[in-house]
TORTOR-771323 format. One record per residue (C-alpha): residue in one letter; x, y, z. Coordinates in Angstrom, 1 decimal. Example, Ala and Ser with C-alpha at 12.3 -4.5 7.8 and 13.67 -1.06 7.14 Angstrom:
BEGIN
<node res="a" x="12.3" y="-4.5" z="7.8"/>
<node res="s" x="13.7" y="-1.1" z="7.1"/>
//
This chain:
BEGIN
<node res="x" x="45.3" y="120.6" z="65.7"/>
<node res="x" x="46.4" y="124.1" z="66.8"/>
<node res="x" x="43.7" y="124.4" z="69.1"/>
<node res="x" x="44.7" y="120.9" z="70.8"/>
<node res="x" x="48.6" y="122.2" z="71.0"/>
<node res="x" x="47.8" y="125.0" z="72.6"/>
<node res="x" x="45.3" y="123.1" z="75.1"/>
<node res="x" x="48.1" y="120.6" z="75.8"/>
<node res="x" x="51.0" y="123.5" z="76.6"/>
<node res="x" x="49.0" y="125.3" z="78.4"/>
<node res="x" x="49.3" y="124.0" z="81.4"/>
<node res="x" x="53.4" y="124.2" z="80.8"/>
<node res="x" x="53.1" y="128.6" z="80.7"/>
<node res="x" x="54.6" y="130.3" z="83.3"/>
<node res="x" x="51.9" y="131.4" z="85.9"/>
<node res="x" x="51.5" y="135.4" z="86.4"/>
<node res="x" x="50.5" y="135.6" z="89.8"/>
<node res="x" x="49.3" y="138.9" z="91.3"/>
<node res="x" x="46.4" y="139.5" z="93.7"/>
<node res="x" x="43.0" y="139.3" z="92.3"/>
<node res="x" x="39.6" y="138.6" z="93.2"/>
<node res="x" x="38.5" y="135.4" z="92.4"/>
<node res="x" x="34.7" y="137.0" z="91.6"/>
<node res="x" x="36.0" y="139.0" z="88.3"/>
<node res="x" x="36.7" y="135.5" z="87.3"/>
<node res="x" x="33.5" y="134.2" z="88.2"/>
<node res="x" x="32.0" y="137.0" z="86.6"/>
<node res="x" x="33.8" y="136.7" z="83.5"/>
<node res="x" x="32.9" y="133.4" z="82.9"/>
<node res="x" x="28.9" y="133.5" z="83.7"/>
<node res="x" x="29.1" y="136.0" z="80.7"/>
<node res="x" x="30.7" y="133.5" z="78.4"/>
<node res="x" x="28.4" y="130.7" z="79.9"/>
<node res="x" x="25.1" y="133.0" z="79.1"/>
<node res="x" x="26.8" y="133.9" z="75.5"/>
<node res="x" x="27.6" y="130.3" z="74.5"/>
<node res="x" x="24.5" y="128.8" z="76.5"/>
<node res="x" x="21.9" y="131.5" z="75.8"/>
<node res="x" x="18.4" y="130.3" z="77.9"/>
<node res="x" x="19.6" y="126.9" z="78.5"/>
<node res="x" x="21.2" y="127.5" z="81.5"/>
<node res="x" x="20.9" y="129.4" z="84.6"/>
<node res="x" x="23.7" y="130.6" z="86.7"/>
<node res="x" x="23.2" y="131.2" z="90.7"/>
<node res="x" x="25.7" y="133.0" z="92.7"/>
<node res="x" x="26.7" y="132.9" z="96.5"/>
<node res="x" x="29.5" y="134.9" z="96.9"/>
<node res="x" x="31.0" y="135.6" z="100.3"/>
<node res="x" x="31.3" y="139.8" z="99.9"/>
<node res="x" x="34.4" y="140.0" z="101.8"/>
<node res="x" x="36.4" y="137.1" z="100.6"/>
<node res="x" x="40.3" y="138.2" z="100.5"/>
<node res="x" x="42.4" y="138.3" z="96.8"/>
<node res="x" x="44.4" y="135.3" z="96.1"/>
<node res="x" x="47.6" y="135.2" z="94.9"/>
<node res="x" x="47.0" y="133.9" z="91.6"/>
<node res="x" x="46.9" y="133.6" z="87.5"/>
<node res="x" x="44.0" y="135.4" z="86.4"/>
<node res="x" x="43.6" y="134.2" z="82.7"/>
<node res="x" x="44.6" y="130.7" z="84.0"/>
<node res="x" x="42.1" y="130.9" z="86.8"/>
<node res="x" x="39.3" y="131.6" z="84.5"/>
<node res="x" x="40.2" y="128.9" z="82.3"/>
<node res="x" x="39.8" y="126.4" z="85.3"/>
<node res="x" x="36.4" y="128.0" z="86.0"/>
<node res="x" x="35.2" y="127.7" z="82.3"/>
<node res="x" x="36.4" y="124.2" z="81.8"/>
<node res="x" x="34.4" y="122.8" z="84.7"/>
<node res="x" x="31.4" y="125.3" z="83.8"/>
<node res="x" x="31.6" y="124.2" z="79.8"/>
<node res="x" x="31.5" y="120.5" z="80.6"/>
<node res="x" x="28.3" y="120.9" z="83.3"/>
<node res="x" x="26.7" y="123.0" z="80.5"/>
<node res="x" x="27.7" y="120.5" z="78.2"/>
<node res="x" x="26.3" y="117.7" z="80.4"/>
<node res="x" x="23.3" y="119.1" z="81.4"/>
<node res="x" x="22.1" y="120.2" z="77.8"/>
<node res="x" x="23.2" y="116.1" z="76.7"/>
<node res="x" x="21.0" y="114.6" z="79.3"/>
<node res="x" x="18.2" y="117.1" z="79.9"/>
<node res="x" x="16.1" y="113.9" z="81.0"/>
<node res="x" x="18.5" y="113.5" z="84.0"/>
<node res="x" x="17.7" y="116.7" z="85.8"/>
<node res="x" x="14.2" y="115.6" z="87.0"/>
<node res="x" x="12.9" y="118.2" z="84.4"/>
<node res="x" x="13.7" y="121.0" z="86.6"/>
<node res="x" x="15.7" y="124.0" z="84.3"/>
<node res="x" x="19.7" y="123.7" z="84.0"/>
<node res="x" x="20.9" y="125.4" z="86.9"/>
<node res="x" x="24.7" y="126.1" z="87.4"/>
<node res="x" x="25.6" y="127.4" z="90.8"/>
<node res="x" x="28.8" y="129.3" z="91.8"/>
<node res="x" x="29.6" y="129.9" z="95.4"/>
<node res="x" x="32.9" y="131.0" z="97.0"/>
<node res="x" x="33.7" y="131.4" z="100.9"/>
<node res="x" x="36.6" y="131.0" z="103.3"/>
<node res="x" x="37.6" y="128.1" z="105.1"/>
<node res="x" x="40.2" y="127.8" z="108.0"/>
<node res="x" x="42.4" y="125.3" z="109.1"/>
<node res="x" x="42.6" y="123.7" z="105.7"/>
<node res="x" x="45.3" y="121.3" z="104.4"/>
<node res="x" x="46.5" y="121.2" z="101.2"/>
<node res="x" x="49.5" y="118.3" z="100.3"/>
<node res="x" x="51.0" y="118.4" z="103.7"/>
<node res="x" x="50.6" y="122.1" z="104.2"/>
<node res="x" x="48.1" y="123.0" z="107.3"/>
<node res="x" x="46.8" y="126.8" z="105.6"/>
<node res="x" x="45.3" y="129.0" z="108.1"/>
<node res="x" x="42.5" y="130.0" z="105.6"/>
<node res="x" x="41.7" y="129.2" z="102.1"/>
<node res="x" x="39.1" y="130.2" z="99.7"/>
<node res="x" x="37.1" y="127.3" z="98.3"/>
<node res="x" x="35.2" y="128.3" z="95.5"/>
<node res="x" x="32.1" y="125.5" z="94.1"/>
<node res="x" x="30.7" y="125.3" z="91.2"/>
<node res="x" x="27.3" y="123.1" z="91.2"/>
<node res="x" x="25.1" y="121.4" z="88.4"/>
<node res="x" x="22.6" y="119.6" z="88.3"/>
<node res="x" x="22.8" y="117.9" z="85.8"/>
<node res="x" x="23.1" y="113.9" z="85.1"/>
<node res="x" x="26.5" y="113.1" z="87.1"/>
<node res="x" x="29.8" y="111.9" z="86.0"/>
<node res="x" x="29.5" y="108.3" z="85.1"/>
<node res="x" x="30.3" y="106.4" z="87.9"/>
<node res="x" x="33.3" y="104.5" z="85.8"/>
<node res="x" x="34.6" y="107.4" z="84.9"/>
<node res="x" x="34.7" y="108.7" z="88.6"/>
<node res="x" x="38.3" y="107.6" z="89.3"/>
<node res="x" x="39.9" y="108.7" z="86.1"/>
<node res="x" x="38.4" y="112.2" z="85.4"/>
<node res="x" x="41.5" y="114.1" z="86.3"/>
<node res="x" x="43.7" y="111.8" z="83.5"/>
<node res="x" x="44.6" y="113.2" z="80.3"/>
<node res="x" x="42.4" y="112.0" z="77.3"/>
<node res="x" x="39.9" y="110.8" z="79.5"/>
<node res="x" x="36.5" y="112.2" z="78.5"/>
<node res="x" x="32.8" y="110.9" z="78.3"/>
<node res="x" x="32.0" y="113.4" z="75.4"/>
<node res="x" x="32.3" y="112.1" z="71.8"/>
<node res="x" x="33.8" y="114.5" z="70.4"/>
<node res="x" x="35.9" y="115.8" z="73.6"/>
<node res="x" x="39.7" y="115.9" z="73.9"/>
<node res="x" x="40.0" y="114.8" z="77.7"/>
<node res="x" x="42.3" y="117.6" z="78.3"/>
<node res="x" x="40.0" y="119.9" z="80.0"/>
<node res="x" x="39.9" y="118.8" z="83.7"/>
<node res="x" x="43.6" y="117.5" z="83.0"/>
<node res="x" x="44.3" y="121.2" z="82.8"/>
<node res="x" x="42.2" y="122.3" z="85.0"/>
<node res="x" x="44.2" y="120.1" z="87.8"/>
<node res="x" x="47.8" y="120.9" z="86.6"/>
<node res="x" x="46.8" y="125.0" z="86.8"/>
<node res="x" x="45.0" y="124.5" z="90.4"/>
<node res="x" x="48.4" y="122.5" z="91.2"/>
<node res="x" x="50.7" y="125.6" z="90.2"/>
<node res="x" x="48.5" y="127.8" z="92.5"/>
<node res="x" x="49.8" y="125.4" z="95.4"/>
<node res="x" x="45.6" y="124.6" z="95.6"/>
<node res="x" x="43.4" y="121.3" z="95.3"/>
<node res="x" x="40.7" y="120.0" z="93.0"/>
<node res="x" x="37.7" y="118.0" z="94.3"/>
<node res="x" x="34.6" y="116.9" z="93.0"/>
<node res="x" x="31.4" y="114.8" z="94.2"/>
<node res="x" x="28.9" y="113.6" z="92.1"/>
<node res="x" x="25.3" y="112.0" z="91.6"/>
<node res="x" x="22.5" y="112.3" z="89.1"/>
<node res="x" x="21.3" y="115.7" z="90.0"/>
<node res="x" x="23.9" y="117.3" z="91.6"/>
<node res="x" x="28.2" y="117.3" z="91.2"/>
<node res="x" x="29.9" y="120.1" z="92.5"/>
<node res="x" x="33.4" y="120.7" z="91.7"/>
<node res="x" x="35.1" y="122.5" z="95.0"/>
<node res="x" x="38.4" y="124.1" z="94.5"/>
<node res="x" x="40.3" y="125.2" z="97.2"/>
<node res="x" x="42.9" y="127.6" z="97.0"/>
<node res="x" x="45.0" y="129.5" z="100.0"/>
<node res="x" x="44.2" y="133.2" z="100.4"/>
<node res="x" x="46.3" y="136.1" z="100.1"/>
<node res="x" x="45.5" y="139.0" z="102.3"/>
<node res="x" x="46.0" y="142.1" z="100.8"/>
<node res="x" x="47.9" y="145.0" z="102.5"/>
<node res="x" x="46.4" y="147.8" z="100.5"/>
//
């Protein structure tokens, strides 16, 4: 029950934004994934080398990136038989985008950062919903996860997007870029 509290507030903490890269998060994360997933999964990276910091959270951006990465692990290692057979394959790739518009706010860059499975694809009734508290697919999930993961992406003044398919749903974040002066 402590666990869910603390799930449920977190979105309500105050944000401590400073400039970081957006890779240590990345980073971070593939470790847990490999720790928690050991063999069942691969992780693939695309960085872009010279992507600027963000202004942003860095404990709170990590927990978007391991939300998203825990349920394609989850999903993939549920429903190996929709994967075609091929190995679980988690993909992380960041690069800039200009001209990008976010609420009503035209950004002259942003980062978008994607994370990829191929795994078997969000149901298709669940498509609409995802972003809802307590909505899940998972027996024994909460539905608080991509709730969370929206409401901290939100407080970074980003967006939140996702396609899927069996085979292949990529969640694409897209947050604006702060250039450092240092």
């Amino acid at each position: 029950l402590s666990g869910l509290v603390d799930k449920m507030t977190w979105p309500n903490k105050p944000l401590y934004l400073q400039p970081i890269n957006i890779h240590l998060c990345l980073e971070h994360v593939r470790t847990l994934i490999n720790a928690e997933f050991p063999e069942m999964i691969s992780i693939n990276t695309s960085y872009y080398p010279r992507l600027p910091e963000i202004l942003g959270d860095q404990d709170a951006l990590t927990q978007v990136i391991l939300n998203i990465s825990r349920n394609a692990a989850h999903a993939m290692i549920d429903a190996p038989e929709a994967s075609s057979g091929e190995p679980n394959i988690l993909r992380f790739s960041t690069r800039p985008v200009g001209k990008f518009t976010i609420g009503n706010v035209l950004h002259r860059q942003v980062m978008q950062l994607d994370i990829e499975d191929n795994g078997p694809g969000i149901p298709e009734k669940l498509q609409t919903t995802v972003f809802y508290p307590l909505i899940t697919g998972k027996p024994d999930g909460t539905g608080l996860g991509l709730s969370i993961v929206q409401n901290i992406i939100n407080q970074h003044h980003g967006v939140v997007e996702f396609t899927s398919q069996k085979g292949k749903t990529v969640f694409s974040i897209f947050l604006p870029l702060e250039i450092s002066n240092g």
